[in-house]
C-alpha positions as CSV (number, residue, x, y, z in Angstrom):
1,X,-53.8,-33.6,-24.3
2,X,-54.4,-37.1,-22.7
3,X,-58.1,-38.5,-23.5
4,X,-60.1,-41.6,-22.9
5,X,-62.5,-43.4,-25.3
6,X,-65.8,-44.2,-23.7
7,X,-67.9,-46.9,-24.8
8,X,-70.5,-44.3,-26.8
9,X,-67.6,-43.5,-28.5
10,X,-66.9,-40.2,-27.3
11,X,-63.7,-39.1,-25.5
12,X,-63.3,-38.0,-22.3
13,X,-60.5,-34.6,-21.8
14,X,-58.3,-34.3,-18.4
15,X,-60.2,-31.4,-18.1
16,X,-63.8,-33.4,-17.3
17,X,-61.4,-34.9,-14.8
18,X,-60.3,-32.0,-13.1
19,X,-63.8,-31.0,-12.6
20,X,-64.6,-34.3,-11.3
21,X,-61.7,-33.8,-8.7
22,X,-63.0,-30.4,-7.7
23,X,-66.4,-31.3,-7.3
24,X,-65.3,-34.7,-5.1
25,X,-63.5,-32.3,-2.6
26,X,-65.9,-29.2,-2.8
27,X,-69.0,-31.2,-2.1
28,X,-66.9,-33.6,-0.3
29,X,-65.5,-31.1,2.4
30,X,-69.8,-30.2,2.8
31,X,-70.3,-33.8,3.6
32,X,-68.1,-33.5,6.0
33,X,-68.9,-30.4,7.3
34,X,-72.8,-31.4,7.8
35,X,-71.5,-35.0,9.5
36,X,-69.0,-33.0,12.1
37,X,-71.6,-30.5,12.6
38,X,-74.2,-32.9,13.8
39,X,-71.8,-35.5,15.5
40,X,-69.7,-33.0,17.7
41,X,-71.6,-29.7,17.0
42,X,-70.7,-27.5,19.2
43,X,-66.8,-28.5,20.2
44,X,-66.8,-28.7,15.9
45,X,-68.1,-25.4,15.3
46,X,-65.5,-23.6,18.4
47,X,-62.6,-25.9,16.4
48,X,-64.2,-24.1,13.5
49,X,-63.6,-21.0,14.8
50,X,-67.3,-19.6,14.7
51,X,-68.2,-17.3,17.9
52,X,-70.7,-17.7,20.2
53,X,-73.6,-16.1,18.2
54,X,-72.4,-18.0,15.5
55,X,-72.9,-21.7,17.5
56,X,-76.0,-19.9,19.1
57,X,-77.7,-19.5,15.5
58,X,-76.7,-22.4,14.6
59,X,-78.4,-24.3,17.9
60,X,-81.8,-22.9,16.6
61,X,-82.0,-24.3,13.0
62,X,-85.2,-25.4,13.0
63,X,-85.7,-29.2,12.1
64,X,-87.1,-28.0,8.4
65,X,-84.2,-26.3,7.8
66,X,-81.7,-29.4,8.6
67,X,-83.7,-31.1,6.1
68,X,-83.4,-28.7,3.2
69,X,-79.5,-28.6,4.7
70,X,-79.0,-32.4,4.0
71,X,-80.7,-32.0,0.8
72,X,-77.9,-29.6,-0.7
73,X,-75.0,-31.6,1.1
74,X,-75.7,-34.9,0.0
75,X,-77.5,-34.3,-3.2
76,X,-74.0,-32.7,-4.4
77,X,-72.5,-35.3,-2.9
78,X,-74.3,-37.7,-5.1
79,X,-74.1,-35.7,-8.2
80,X,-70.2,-35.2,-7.6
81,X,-70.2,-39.4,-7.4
82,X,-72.4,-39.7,-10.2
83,X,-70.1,-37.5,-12.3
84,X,-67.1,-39.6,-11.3
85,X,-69.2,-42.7,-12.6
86,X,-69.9,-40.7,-15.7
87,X,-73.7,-41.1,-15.0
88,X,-76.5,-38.9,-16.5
89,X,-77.9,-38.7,-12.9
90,X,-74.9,-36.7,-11.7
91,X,-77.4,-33.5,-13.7
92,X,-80.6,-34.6,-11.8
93,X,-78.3,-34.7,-8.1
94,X,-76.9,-31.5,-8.6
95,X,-80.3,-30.2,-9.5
96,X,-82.0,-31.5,-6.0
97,X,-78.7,-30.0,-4.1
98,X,-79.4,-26.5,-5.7
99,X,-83.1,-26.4,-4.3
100,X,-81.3,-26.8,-1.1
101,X,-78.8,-24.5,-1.6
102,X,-81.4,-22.2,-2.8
103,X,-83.5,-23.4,0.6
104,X,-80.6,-22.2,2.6
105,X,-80.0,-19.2,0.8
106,X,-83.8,-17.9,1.4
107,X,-83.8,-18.7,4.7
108,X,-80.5,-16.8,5.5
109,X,-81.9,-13.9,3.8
110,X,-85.2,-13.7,6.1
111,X,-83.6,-14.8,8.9
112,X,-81.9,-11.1,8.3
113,X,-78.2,-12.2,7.1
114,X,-76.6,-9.1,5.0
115,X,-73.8,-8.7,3.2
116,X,-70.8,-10.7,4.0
117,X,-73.4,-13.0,5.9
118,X,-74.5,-14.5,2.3
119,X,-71.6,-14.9,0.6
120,X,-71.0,-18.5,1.4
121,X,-74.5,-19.4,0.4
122,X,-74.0,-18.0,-3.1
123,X,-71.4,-18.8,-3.8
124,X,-72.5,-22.8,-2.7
125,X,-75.7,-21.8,-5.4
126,X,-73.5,-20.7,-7.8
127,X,-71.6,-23.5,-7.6
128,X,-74.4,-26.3,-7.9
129,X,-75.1,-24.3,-10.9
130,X,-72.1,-24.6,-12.4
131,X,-72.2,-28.1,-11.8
132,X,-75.3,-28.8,-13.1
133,X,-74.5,-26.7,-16.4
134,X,-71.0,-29.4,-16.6
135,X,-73.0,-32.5,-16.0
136,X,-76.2,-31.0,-18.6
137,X,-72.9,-30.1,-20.8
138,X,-71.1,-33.7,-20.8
139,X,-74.8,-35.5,-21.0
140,X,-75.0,-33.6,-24.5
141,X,-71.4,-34.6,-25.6
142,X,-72.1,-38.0,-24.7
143,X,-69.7,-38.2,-22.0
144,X,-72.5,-39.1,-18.9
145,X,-74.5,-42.0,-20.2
């Protein structure tokens, strides 16, 4: 097992690595995903293969919601950054990115999305939860100063 010293002292496994990896392309594929949905929306979202009530929905996002949108995407963006940095922040990113994926997870629900409709956004929640249990994890160990 390969590991790096840090200046606290502490060492740093392959395995905090890994996770940094995953959480750079997870959050990193969002990033993109919100950019190409705003820049080309509607030619991106047909190359995505959504159908037409799919891009129809999508048209009527209110402004509020492409706020609390932008707060999930970039705030795990941030924390995924953070984390490769081995910053404390990286806990306190995630954190803002779950209340939007939280955000967007409420507002599917009473916008009337069932079953396979909300699988994506919790599966993103769950996922900014595990992230922010790593980076609270790693803060502990010494590993995010």
């Amino acid at each position: 097992m390969t590991t790096e010293i840090s200046e606290t002292g502490r060492t740093t496994s392959w395995l905090f690595w890994v996770v940094v990896v995953v959480a750079l392309l997870w959050n990193g594929f969002g990033g993109y995903d919100y950019t190409m949905s705003h820049l080309q929306g509607e030619t991106y979202y047909r190359q995505s293969g959504m159908t037409e009530a799919q891009i129809a929905h999508m048209a009527t996002y209110p402004s509020w919601m492409h706020a609390v949108w932008a707060t999930g995407v970039w705030g795990s963006v941030a924390g995924s950054v953070l984390l490769l940095l081995r910053m404390r922040w990286a806990f306190h990113a995630f954190v803002i990115s779950l209340l939007g994926a939280l955000g967007n997870l409420a507002y599917a629900a009473v916008d009337g999305a069932k079953g396979a409709d909300l699988i994506l956004p919790c599966v993103i929640a769950a996922a900014c939860l595990f992230f922010i249990w790593y980076a609270w994890t790693m803060t502990k160990r010494g590993v995010l100063r």
